[in-house]
C-alpha positions in Angstrom: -39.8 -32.1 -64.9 -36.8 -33.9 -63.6 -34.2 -31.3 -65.6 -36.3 -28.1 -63.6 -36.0 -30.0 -60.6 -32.5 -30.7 -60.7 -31.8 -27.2 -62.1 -33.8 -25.9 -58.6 -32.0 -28.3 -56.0 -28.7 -26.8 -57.9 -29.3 -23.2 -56.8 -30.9 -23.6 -54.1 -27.5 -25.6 -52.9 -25.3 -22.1 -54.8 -27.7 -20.1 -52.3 -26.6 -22.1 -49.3 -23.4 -22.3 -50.1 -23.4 -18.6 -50.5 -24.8 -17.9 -47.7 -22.3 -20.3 -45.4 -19.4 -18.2 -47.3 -20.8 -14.6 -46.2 -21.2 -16.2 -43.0 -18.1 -17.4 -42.6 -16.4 -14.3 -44.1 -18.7 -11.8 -41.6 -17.5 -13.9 -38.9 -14.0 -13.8 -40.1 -13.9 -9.8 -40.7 -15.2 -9.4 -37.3 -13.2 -11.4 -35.5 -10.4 -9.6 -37.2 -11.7 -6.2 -36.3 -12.0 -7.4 -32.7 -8.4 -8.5 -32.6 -6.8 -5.1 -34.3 -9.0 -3.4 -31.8 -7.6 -5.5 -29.0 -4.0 -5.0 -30.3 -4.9 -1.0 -30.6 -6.1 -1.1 -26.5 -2.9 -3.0 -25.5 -0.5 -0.8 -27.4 -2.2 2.6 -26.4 -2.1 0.8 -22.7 2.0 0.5 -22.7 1.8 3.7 -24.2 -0.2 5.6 -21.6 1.5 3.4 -18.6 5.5 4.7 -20.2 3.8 8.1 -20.0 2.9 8.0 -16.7 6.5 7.8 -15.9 7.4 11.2 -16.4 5.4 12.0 -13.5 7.8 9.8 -11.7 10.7 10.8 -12.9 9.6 14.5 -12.0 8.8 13.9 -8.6 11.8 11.7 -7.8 14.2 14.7 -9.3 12.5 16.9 -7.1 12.3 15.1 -3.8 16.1 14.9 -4.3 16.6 18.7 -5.1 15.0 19.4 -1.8 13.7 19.1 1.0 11.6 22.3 1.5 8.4 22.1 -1.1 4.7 23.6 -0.4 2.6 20.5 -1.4 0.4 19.4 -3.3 2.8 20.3 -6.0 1.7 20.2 -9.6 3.3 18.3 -12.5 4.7 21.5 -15.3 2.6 22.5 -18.3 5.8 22.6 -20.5 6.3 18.5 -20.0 2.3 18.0 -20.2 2.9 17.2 -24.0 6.4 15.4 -24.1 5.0 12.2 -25.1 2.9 12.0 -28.8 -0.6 11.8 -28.8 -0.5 11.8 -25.2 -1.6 14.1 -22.3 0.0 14.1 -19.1 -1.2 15.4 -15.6 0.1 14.5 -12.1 0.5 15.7 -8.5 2.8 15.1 -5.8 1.5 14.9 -2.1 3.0 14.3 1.4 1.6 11.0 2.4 2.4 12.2 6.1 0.3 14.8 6.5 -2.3 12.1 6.7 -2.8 9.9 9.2 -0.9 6.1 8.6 -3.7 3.7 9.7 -0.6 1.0 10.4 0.4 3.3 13.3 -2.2 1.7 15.3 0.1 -1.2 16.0 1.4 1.2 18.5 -1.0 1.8 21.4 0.4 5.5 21.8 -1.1 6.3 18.6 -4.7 5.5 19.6 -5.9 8.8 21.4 -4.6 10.7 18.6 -6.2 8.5 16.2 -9.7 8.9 17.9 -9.4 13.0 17.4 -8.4 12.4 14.3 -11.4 10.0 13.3 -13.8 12.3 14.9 -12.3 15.0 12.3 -12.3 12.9 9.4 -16.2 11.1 9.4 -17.8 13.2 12.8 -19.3 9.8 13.7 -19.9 9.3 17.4 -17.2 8.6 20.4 -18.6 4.9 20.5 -18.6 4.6 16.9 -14.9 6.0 16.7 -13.7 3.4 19.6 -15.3 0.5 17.8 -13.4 1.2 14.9 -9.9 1.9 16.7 -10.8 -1.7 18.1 -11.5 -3.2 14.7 -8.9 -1.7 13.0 -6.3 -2.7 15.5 -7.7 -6.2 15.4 -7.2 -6.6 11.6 -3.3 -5.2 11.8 -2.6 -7.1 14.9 -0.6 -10.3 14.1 -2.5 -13.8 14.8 -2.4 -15.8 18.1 -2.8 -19.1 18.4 -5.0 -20.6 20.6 -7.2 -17.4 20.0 -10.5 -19.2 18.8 -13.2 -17.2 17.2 -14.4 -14.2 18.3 -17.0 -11.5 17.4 -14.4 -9.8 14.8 -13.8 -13.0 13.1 -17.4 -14.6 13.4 -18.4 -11.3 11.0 -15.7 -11.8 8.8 -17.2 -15.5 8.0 -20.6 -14.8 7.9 -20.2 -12.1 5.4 -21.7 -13.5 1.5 -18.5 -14.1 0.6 -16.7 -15.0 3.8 -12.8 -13.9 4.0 -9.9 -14.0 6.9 -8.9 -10.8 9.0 -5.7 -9.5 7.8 -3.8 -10.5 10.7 -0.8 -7.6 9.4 0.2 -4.3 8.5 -2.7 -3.1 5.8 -1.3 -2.8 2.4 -3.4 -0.2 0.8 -6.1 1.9 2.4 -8.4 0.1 0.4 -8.4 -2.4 3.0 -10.3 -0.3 5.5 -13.6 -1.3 3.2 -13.5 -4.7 4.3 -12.9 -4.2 8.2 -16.1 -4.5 10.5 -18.2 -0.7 10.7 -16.4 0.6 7.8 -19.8 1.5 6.2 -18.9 2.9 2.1 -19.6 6.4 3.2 -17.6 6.2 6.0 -14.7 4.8 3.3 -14.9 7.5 1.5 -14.4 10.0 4.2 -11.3 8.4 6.2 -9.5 7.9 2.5 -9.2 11.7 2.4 -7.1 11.5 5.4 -5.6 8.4 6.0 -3.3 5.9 4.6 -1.2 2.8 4.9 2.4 3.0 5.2 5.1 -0.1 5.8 6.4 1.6 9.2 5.5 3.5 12.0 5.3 7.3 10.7 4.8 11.1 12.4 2.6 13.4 11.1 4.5 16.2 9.0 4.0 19.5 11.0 4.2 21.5 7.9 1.9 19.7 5.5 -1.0 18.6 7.6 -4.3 20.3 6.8 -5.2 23.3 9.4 -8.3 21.3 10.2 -6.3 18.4 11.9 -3.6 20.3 13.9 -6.2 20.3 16.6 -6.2 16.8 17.0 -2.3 16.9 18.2 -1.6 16.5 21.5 -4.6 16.5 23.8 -6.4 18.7 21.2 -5.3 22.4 20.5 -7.0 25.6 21.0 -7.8 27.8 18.4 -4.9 30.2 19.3 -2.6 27.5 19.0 -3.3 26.3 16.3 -3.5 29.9 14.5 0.2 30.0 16.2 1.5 27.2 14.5 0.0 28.1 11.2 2.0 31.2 11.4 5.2 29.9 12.7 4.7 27.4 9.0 4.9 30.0 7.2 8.4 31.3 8.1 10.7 31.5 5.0 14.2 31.2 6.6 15.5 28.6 8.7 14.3 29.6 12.0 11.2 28.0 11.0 11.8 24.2 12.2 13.1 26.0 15.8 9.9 27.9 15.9 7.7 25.3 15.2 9.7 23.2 17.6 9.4 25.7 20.3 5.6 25.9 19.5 5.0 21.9 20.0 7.0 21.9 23.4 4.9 24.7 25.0 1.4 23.2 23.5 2.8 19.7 25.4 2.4 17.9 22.0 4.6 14.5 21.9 7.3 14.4 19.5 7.0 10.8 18.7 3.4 12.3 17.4 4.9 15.0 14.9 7.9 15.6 12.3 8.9 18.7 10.1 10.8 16.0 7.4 8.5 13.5 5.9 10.1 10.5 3.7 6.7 8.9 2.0 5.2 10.8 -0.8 2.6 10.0 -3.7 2.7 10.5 -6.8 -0.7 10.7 -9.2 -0.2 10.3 -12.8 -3.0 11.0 -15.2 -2.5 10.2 -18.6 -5.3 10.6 -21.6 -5.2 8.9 -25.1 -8.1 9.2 -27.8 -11.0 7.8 -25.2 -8.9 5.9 -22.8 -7.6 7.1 -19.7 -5.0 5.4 -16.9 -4.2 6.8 -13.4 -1.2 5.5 -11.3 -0.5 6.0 -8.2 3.0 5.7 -6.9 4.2 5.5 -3.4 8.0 7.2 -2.8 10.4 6.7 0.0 13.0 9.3 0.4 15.9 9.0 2.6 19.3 10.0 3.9 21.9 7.5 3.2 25.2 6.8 4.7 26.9 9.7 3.0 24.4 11.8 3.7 23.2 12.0 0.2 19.4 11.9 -0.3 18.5 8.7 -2.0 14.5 8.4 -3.5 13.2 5.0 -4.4 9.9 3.8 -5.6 8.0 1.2 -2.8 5.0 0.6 -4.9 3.1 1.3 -7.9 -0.9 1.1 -8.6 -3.1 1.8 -11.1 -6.8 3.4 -11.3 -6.9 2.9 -7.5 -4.6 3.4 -4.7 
């Protein structure tokens, strides 16, 4: 009895030892799938963020080849494939033919930025006012001595309570957390709007048909159908039509500009089942020797 017992508690103890080893060797195996699959992720990442540069590189050549382009304009097939294994789309936009929420600093810029608004999200006049006046509260630097007010009493209220900006915005994406910025509302104004480091025109030639009636006191239909046509003039008279146009419509200069210097550029680049957008914000301008010099300002990616 005592040599069957002994032979029992012997495999029963080879069982559990067993089973600790295929334990152990499953949890090994799996942790060293997890970390080639990890290693896999972060390698295809610095690949697909190196191809995103040809967009960059494209756009920058091109914004120093000229200044005359039709934009949106579209990254070539022929360098879609340059990098292995790796797809690459991209566009190139005029960030000022949209409207540069930082303006707003500047009081001359807020009856232009109401017609614009009512354009953009077609909310009410009161709604549009209360959101020039929460806008420019967030941008507008801090005073001391101020105390709390309605803006700032929301702001601490809120589940997870935060401080107003008290400074230029950043990124559009800021306008989500201002007071009346509702998510549809959001996702309307981003269309149209964005958030430049300086105080910046509206391009003449690039801005959307459906805002040029918002220039000035507002535009008639003629007028607008007037400027569309003097945009399309190929030789240089254009600029001195358009000109011409703006000063008999009484629309201020300080509103408007036929030469814009910030551009984006979207990079899309696809690998296997992962997928990286990056969105790059250019300055281009004229330096002393009159030679056009491009530089990157910032760089984002899978949100701008």
């Amino acid at each position: 009895m005592k040599i069957k017992k002994v032979r029992g508690s012997a495999l029963i103890s080879a069982l559990f030892i067993m089973t600790l080893v295929v334990i152990a060797a499953t949890a090994i195996s799996t942790r060293l799938q997890f970390d080639i699959y990890r290693t896999h992720l972060m390698l295809t990442s610095d690949q697909l963020l190196l191809a995103s540069q040809a967009v960059n590189f494209w756009a920058t050549e091109t914004l120093k080849e000229s200044n005359d382009h039709e934009f949106p304009l579209a990254f070539p097939k022929r360098f879609q494939l340059i990098y292995p294994n790796v797809r690459i789309t991209g566009d190139l936009y005029d960030l000022q033919a949209r409207f540069n929420i930082n303006n707003l600093r500047d009081p001359k810029f807020h009856l232009f930025f109401l017609a614009w608004l009512g354009k953009s999200i077609k909310e009410s006049v009161r709604n549009n006012t209360e959101l020039l006046l929460a806008i420019t509260y967030w941008i507008t630097p801090f005073q001391s001595g101020r105390g709390h007010d309605q803006y700032l009493n929301y702001y601490l209220k809120r589940p997870t309570p935060y401080l107003p900006s008290y400074q230029a915005m950043q990124s559009p994406s800021e306008l989500r957390l201002i007071k009346g910025v509702t998510k549809q509302t959001y996702q309307r104004m981003l269309a149209s709007m964005i958030a430049l480091p300086e105080t910046t025109p509206i391009n003449i030639t690039t801005v959307p048909k459906e805002f040029l009636s918002t220039l000035g006191v507002g535009l008639k239909d003629s007028e607008v159908d007037a400027l569309l046509e003097a945009r399309e003039i190929k030789d240089g008279s254009r600029v001195e039509k358009i000109n011409q146009l703006l000063q008999e419509f009484n629309v201020p200069m300080f509103e408007v500009t036929t030469k814009s210097t910030y551009f984006l550029s979207v990079a899309t680049v696809v690998s296997d089942s992962l997928t990286l957008t990056v969105y790059t914000i250019i300055k281009r301008i004229r330096d002393r020797n009159n030679q056009t010099a491009v530089s990157i300002i910032h760089q984002s990616f899978n949100t701008l």
